[in-house]
Structure formats: structure tokens, C-alpha cells
C-alpha positions as CSV (number, residue, x, y, z in Angstrom):
1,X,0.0,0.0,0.0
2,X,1.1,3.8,-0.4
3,X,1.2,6.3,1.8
4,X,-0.8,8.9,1.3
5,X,0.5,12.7,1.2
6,X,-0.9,14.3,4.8
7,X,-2.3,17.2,3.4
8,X,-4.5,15.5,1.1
9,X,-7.8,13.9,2.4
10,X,-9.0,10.5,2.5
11,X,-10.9,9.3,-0.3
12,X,-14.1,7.8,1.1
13,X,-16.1,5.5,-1.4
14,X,-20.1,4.7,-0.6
15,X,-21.3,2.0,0.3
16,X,-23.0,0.4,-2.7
17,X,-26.0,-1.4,-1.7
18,X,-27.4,-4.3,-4.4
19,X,-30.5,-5.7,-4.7
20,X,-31.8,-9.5,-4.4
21,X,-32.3,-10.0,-7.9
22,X,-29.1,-8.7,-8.8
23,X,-27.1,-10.9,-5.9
24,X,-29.0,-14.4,-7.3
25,X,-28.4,-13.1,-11.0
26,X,-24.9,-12.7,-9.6
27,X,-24.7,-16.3,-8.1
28,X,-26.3,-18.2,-10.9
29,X,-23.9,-16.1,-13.3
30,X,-20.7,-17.5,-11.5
31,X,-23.0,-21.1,-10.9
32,X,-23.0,-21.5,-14.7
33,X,-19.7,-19.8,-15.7
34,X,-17.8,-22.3,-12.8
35,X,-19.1,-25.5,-15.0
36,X,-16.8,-23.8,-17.9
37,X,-14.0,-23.5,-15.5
38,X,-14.4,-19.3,-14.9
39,X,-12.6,-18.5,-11.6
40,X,-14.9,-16.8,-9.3
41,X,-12.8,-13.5,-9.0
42,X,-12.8,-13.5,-12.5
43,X,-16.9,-13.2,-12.8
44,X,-17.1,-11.0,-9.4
45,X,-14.3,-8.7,-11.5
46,X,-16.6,-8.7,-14.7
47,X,-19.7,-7.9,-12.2
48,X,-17.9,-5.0,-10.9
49,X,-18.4,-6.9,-7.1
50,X,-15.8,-8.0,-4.3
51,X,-14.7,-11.7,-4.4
52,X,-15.6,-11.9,-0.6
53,X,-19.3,-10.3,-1.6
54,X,-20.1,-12.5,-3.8
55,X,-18.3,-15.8,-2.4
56,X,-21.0,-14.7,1.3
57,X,-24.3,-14.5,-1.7
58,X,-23.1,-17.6,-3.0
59,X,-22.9,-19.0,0.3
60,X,-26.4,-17.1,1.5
61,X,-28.4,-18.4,-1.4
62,X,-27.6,-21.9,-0.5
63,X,-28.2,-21.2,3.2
64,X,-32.0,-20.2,1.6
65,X,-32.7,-22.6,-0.6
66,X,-30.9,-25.6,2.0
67,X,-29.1,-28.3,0.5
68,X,-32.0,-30.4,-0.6
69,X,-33.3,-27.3,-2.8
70,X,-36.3,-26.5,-0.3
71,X,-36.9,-22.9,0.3
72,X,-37.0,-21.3,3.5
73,X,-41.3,-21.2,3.6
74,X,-41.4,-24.5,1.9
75,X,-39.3,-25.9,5.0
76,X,-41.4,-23.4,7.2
77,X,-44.4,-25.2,6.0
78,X,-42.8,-28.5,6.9
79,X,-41.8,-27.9,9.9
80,X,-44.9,-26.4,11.6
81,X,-46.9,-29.8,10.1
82,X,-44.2,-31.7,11.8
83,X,-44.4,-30.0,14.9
84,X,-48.4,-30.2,14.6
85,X,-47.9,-34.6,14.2
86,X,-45.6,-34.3,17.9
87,X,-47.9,-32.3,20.0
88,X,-50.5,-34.4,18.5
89,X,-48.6,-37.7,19.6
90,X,-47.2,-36.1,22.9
91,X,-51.2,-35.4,24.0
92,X,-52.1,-39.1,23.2
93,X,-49.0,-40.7,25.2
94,X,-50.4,-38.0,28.3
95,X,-53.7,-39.7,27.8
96,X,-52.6,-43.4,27.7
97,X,-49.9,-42.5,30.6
98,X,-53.2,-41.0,32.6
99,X,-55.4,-44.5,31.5
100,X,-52.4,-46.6,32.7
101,X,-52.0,-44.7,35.9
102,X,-55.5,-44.9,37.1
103,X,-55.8,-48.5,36.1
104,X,-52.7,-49.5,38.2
105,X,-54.4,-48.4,41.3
């Protein structure tokens, strides 16, 4: 790195801010040009985007759609029917526990 001169200020650059579309456009772009062998600073350079940004979107888009391809409300949506089947099945073993008990006296 150089120095720079004291009597000249610091050059502060703004913090870009990108939209969804443009981070999974960003993802799927390096997704398909990885096949052909495309380094991924090589597409974040043509994108005009920090390695590190778009290695984390890469990484954050497979968070969301998990490893099986399930979105975050489709796993939502499994999850909550799971959790319905449980209680369900917890309430029935309270209710043979409480048959059992009062039969045993």
C-alpha cells in the first residue's frame, strides 16, 4: 500500500448497496460460468463486485434454498406440520400415561 500525502484527504467511497435480484443473477452467473472452469474472481471482476461479496451470496443463497433445494417457507411449511404430528402424539402418550396410571391403582 502507499502512503498517502498528509495534506490530502482520505478518499471515502459509498457503500453500494445491491438488490436480491441482482445478488441471485450474480450467483447463478458464476453457478453456470464455474461449469466452464471461470474462476470466481474472475466473474465477481466482470460484475464489478468484491470476491468476498459475492463468495457470502453464494454461500447465502444456498443457506436459503438448503441443500436439498427446499426454500426457506417450503421448510417453514414442513416444519410447523411436523411440529403439529408431535404435539399431536405427545397429547395421546399424556392420555394413555393418565389411563395406565388410574388403572394401576
Amino acid at each position: 500500500m502507499t502512503k498517502r500525502k498528509q495534506d490530502q484527504p482520505a478518499v471515502r467511497r459509498e457503500r453500494r448497496a445491491f438488490s436480491a435480484e441482482f445478488k441471485a443473477a450474480a450467483v447463478r452467473a458464476w453457478e453456470e460460468q464455474r461449469e466452464v472452469g471461470v474462476s470466481l474472481a474472475a466473474v465477481a471482476r466482470e460484475l464489478g463486485v468484491r470476491t468476498d461479496s459475492l463468495r457470502q451470496w453464494a454461500r447465502g443463497a444456498t443457506t436459503a434454498a438448503g441443500p436439498t433445494g427446499e426454500t426457506l417457507s417450503d421448510e417453514v411449511r414442513r416444519l410447523r406440520r411436523e411440529n403439529a404430528v408431535l404435539r399431536q402424539e405427545q397429547a395421546f402418550a399424556k392420555k394413555v400415561a393418565v389411563y395406565f396410571a388410574k388403572e394401576s391403582r
